[in-house]
C-alpha positions as a printed NumPy array, in Angstrom:
array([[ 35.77 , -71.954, -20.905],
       [ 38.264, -70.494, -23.706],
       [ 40.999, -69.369, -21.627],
       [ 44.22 , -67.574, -23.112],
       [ 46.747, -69.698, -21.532],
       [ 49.413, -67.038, -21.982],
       [ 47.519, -64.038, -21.178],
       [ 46.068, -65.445, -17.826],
       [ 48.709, -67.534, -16.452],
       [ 50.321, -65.879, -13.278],
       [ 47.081, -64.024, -12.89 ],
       [ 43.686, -65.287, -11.362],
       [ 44.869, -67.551,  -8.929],
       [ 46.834, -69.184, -11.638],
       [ 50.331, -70.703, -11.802],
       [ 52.355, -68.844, -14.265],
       [ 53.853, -71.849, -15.656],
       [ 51.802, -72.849, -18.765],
       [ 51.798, -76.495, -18.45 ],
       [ 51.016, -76.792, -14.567],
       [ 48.241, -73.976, -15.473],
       [ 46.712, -75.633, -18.447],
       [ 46.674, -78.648, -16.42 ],
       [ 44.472, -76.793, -13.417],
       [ 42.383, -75.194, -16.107],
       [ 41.673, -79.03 , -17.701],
       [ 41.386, -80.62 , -14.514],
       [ 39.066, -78.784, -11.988],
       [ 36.156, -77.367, -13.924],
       [ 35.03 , -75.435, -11.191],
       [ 38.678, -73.351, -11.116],
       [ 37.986, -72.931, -15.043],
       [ 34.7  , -71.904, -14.863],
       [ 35.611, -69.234, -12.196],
       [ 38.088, -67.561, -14.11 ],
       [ 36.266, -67.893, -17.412],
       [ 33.825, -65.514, -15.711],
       [ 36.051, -63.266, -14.234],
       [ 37.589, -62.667, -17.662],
       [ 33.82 , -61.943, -19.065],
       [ 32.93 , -59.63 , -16.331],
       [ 36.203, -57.604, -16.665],
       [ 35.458, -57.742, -20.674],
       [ 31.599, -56.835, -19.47 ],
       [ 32.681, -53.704, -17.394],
       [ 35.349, -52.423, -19.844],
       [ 32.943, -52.632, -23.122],
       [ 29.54 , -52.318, -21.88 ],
       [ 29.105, -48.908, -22.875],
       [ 30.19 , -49.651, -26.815],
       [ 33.093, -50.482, -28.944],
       [ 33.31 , -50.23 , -32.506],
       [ 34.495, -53.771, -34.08 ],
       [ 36.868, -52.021, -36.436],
       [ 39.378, -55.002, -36.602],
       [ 36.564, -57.486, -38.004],
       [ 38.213, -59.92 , -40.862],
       [ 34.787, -59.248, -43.239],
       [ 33.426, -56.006, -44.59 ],
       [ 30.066, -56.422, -42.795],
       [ 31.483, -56.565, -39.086],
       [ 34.089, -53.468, -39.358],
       [ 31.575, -51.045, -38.602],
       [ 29.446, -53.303, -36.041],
       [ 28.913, -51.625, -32.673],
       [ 28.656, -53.918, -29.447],
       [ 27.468, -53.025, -26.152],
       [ 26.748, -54.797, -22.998],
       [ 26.903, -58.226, -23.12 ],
       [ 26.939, -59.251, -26.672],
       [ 30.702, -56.297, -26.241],
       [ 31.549, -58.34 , -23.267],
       [ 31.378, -61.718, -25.693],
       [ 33.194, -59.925, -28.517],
       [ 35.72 , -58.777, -26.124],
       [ 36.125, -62.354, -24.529],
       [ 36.352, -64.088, -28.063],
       [ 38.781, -61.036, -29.005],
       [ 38.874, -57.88 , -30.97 ],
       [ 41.271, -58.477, -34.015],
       [ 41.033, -60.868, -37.092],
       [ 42.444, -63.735, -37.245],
       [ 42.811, -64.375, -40.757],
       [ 42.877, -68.106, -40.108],
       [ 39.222, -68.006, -38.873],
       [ 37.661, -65.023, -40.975],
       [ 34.06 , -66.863, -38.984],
       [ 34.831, -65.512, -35.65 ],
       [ 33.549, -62.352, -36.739],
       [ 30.088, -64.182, -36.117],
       [ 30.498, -65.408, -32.774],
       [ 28.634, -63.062, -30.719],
       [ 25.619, -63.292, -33.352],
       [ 26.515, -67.468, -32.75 ],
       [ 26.171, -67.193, -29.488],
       [ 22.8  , -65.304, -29.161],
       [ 21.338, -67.571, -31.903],
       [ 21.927, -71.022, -29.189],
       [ 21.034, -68.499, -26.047],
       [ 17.68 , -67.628, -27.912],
       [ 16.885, -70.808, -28.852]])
């Protein structure tokens, strides 16, 4: 799972210190998978009635509206643009294109 090691160290049954957490996240799966879905339910119940994507890095996405889980996914991947990576404005549709196929 993508896991912000600075935002959710010291919380979720995680050490706060970065390397001893990164090392629990990279070494038991199970531990990373757990709080990789605890982070997409909390995005799930705080989104899942709609969000406007207003901080998109490309014209097309500024206006986009996500609900339920495809709001949960933005919210998990994050809200802002990273100028760096102008494509993760097309994760969510990324990740419904592999889940439908």
């Amino acid at each position: 799972m993508q896991i912000n090691l600075k935002k959710h160290c010291g919380t979720k049954g995680l050490p706060s210190n970065l390397e001893e957490c990164k090392n629990i996240l990279i070494n038991n799966p199970e531990k990373n998978i757990e709080v990789g879905a605890e982070i997409l339910k909390e995005s799930y119940e705080s989104y899942k009635d709609g969000k406007i994507f207003s901080d998109a890095c490309t014209p097309e996405y500024k206006t986009k509206t996500y609900s339920e889980w495809d709001a949960a996914l933005r919210g998990y991947n994050g809200w802002g643009c990273d100028s760096n990576l102008p494509e993760q404005d097309k994760y969510v549709d990324y990740v419904n294109r592999i889940y439908n196929s």
